[in-house]
C-alpha positions in Angstrom: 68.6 53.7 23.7 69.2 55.8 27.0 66.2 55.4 29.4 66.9 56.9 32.4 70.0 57.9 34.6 73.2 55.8 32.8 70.3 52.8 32.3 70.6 51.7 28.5 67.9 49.7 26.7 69.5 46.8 24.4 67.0 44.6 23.8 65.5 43.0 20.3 62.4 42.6 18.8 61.4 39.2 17.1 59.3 39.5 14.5 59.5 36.3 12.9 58.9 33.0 15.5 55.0 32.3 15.1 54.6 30.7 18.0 56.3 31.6 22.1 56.9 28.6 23.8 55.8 26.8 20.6 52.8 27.1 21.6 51.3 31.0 21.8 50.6 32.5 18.9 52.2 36.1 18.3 50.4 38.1 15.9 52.4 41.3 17.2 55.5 39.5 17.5 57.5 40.4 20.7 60.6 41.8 22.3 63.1 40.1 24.3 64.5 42.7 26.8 67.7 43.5 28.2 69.5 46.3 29.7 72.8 48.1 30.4 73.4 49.9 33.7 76.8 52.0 32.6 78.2 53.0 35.9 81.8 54.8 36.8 83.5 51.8 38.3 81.9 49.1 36.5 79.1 47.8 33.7 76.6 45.5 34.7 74.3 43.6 31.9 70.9 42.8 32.9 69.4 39.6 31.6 69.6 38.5 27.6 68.0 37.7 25.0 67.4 34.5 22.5 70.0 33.5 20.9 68.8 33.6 17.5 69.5 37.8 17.6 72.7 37.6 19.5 74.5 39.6 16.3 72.0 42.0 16.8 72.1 42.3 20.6 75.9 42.7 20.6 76.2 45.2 18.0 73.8 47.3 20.2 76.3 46.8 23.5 79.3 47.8 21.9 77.0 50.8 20.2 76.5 51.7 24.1 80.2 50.7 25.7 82.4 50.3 23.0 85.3 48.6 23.9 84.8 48.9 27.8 84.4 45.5 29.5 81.2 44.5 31.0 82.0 43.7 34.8 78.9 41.8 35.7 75.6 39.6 33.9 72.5 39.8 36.5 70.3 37.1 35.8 66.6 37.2 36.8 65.5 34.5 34.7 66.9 31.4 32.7 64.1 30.5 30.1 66.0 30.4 27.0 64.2 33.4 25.5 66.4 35.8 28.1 69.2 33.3 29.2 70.3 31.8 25.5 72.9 34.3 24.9 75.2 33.5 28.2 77.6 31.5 26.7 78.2 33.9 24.0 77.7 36.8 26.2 80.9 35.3 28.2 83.2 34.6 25.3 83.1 37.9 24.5 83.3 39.1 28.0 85.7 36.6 29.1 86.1 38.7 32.8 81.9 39.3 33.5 80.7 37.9 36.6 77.4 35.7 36.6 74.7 37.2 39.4 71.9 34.9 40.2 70.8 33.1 43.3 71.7 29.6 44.0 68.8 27.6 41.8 70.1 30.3 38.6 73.8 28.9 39.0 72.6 25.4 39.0 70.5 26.2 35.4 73.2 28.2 34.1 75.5 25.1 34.6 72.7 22.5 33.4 71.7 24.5 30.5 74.8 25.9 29.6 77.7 24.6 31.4 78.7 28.5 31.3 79.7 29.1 35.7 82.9 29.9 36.9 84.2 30.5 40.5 83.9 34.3 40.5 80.7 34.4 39.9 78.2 35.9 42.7 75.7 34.2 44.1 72.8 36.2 46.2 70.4 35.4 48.7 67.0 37.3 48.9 68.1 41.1 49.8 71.6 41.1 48.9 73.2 44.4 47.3 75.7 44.9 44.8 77.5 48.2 44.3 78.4 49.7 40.8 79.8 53.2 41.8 77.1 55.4 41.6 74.5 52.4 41.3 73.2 50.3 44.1 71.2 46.8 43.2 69.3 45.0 45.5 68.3 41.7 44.9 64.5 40.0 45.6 64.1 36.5 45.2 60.7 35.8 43.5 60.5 31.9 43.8 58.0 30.3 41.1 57.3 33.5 39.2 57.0 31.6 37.3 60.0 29.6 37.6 61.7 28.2 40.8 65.0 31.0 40.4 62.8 33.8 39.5 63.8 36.7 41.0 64.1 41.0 40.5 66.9 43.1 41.1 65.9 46.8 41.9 68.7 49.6 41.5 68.0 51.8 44.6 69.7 55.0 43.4 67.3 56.0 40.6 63.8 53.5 41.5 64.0 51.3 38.4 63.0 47.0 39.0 64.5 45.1 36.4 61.1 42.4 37.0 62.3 39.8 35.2 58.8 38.1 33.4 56.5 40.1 35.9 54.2 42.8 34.4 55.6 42.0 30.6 53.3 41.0 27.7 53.7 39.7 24.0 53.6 42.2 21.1 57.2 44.0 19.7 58.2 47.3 20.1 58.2 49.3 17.3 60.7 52.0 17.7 59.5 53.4 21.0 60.2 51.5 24.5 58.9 53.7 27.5 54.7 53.8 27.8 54.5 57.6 28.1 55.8 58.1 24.0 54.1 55.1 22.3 50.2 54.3 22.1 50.0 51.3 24.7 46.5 50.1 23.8 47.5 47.2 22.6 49.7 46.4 25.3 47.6 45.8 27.9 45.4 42.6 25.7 48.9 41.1 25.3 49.5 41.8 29.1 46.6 39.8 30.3 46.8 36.7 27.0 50.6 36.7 28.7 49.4 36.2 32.3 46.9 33.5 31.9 48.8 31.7 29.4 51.9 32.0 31.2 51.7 33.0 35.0 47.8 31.7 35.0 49.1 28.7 37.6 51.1 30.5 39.9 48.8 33.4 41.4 49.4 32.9 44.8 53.5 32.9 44.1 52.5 36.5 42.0 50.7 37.4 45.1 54.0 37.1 47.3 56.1 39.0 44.9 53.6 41.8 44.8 53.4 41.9 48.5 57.5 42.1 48.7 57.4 44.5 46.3 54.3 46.9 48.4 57.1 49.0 50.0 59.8 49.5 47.3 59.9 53.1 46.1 59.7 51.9 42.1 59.0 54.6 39.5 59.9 52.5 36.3 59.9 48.9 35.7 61.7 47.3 33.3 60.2 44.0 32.3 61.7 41.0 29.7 58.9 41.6 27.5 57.1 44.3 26.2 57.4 48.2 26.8 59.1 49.8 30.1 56.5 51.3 32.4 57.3 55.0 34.2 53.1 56.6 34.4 51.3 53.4 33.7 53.0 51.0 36.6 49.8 51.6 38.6 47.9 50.1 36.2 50.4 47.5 35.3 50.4 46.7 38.9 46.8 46.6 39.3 46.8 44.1 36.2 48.7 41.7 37.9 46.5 42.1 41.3 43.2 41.3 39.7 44.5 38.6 37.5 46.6 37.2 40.5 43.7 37.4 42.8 40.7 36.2 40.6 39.3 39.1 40.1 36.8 39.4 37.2 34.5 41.7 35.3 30.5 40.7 34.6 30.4 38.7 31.3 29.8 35.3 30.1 32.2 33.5 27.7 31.0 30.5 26.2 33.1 27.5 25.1 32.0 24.2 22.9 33.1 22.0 20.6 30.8 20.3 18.2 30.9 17.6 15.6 27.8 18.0 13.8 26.0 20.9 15.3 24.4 20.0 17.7 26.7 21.0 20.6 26.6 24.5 18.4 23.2 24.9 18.5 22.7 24.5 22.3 26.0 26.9 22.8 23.6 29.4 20.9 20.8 28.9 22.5 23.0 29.2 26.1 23.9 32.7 24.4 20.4 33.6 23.8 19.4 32.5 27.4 21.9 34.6 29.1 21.0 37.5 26.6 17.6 37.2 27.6 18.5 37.7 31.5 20.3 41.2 30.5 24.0 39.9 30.2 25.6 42.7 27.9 28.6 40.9 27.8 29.1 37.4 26.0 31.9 36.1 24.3 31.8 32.7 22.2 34.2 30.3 21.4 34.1 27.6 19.1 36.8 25.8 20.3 38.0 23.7 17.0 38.5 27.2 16.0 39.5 29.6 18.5 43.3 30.1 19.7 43.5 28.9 23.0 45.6 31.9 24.1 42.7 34.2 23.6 40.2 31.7 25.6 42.0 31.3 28.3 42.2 34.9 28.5 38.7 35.6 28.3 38.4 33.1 30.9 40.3 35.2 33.1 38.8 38.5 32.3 34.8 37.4 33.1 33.0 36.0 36.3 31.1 33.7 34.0 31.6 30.1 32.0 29.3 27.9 30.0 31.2 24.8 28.6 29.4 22.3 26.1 31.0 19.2 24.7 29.9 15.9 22.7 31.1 12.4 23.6 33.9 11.6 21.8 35.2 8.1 21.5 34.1 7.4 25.6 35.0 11.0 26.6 35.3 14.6 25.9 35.3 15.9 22.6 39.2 16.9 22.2 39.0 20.6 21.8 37.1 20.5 25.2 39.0 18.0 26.9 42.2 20.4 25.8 40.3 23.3 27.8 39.3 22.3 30.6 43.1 20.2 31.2 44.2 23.5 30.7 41.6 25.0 33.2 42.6 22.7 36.0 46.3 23.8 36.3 45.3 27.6 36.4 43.9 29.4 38.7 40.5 30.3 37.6 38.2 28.5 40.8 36.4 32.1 41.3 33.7 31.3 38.2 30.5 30.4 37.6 30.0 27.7 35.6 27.2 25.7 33.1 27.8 22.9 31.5 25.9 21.0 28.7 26.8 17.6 27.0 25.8 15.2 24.2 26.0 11.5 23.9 24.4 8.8 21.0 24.8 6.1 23.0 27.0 6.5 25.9 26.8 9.5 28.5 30.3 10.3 29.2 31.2 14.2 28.3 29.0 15.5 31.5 30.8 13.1 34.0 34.0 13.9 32.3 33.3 17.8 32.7 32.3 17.2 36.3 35.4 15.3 37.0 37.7 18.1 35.7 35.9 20.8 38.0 36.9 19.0 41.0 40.4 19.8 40.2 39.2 23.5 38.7 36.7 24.2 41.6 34.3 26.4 40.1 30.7 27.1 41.1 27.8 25.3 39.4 25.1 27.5 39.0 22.7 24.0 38.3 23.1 20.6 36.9 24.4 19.9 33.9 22.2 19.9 30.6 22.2 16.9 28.8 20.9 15.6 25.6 20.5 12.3 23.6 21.2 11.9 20.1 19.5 14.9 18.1 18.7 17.9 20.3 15.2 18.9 20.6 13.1 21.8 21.3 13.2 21.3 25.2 16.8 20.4 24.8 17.0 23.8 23.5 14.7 25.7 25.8 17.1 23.6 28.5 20.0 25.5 27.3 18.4 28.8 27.2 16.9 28.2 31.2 20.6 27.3 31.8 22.2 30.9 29.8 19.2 32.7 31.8 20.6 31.1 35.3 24.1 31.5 34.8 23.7 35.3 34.2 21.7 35.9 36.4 23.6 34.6 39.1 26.8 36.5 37.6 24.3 40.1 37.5 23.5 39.6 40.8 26.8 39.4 42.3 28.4 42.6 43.9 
């Protein structure tokens, strides 16, 4: 599929692994990405794609090339998902050059023992030449891996971004934004960033910044649609999520045994209700995917948290969360927490040590209940709902 000047898309859709990382669910599936810049002199392949499809994926480069060689493999990123098909890739092209920066040689050996001495190695603003085409190389260090980097062809605007401004979901039949409904997209993009790039904000911070000045008008990611109109708002995406950046709106996380933990999450709910907050999310999280916490996290300024003690600590569920929580960066909240014990208060302190680590702002001390709650345990809850949005309402 042509997509701009002698730029071919050849990437696949997967429609069938349930889980990315063996851990996200993917109820839209989604689409490894890879491209083909046909030039006069030479062919350069950018990125793969898992090797699971790779009798897919070649069929659509020889539907492209043909017979013609491909000169060169540019390399942005070596998770499996977009790297798996190297060692295929270079049987079949026994003559392609590897182009990565120094960390992406040493992966391409460990993972696949698949370098050779002609390959290119290139440092932060190095170019290649294809003929017509011109690619200039940006190393992108720990987005989200240490060799991440984006390779921008200067003659027609398109980045080739590697991970950056990509989300789950497959493409069905249509791969640039402006001739396919993108709705759906957008969810994906930000479930993608906090599950995946939620750690490394400040590193998606530098790329952005390196990235200010380049005259871009497409961006091809490794996942999910290429962006021509929308990369504004992909762009912005990345800035709030990168920066903190949230919209008014509680969500409300708890696990619960018996339902008790439950019943003071409600009445939190009805608390915050009650002070005008519009928008309040709730997540049971013994239920819940993860994913789609975590990315509710992200979106809204603010976070009540209510757990049980289980066997001398945190209900699991919670305990799950909040580990989570504390290697993101997600320290621009406002947060309540409320806790049970029968006979041993632990899941408070053990919420209270985790936000060290997270660094959010308690809006007031934690609610805590013995055994049974009771009416003022309840009316507890609800003062602490009532506080936490108010304090999130009266922020600018």
């Amino acid at each position: 599929m042509r997509i701009n000047d002698n730029v071919y898309y050849v990437g696949v859709n997967d429609r069938t692994k349930h889980r990315f990382e063996g851990l996200w669910p993917l109820p839209y599936g989604v689409s490894y990405n890879s491209y083909l810049i046909v030039d006069h002199d030479a062919v350069a392949l950018v990125d793969t794609v898992d090797v699971a499809f790779f009798g897919e994926y070649i069929d659509k480069i020889k539907t492209v090339i043909a017979d013609r060689p491909i000169d060169y493999l540019i390399i942005n990123h070596m998770e499996p998902d977009h790297s798996g098909s190297i060692a295929l890739i270079r049987k079949y092209y026994p003559g392609i050059k590897l182009v990565g920066n120094k960390k992406t040689m040493q992966m391409v050996q460990g993972f696949y023992d698949a370098t050779a001495d002609d390959d290119v190695c290139v440092a932060d603003g190095d170019t290649l030449t294809l003929g017509h085409h011109e690619l200039k190389f940006y190393l992108t260090p720990m987005l989200h891996w240490p060799e991440t980097m984006m390779t921008f062809d200067t003659t027609n605007g398109t980045l080739f971004s590697g991970d950056a401004f990509g989300c789950f979901g497959a493409l069905n039949g249509h791969v640039i934004d402006t001739q396919m409904e993108v709705a759906p997209y957008w969810a994906e993009m930000e479930r993608y960033y906090a599950c995946i790039l939620g750690k490394f904000g400040a590193p998606v911070q530098a790329g952005l910044k390196k990235l200010a000045n380049v005259p871009v008008k497409m961006i091809c990611s490794t996942h999910g649609p290429v962006w021509t109109e929308l990369i504004p708002q992909a762009i912005t995406t990345y800035q709030r999520l990168a920066t903190g950046q949230t919209e008014k709106g509680l969500v409300v996380c708890y696990g619960s045994m018996y339902g008790n933990t439950a019943r003071m999450a409600e009445a939190v709910c009805e608390g915050a209700a009650e002070a005008g907050m519009k928008k309040i999310v709730v997540h049971n999280l013994s239920v819940s995917d993860i994913s789609q916490v975590l990315a509710d996290i992200f979106r809204y300024k603010a976070l009540a948290i209510g757990s049980p003690t289980y066997n001398g600590g945190l209900f699991p569920v919670v305990d799950d969360l909040m580990r989570r929580l504390a290697g993101r960066n997600v320290g621009q909240h406002e947060l309540a927490l409320f806790g049970g014990f029968t006979w041993s208060s632990q899941a408070v302190k053990a919420m209270e040590a985790y936000n060290e680590k997270i660094k959010m702002h308690l809006v007031a001390s934690p609610v805590e209940w013995k055994q049974g709650v009771t009416g003022n345990d309840l009316q507890s809850a609800r003062q602490l709902g009532r506080m936490l949005a108010e304090q999130c309402n009266n922020m600018a």
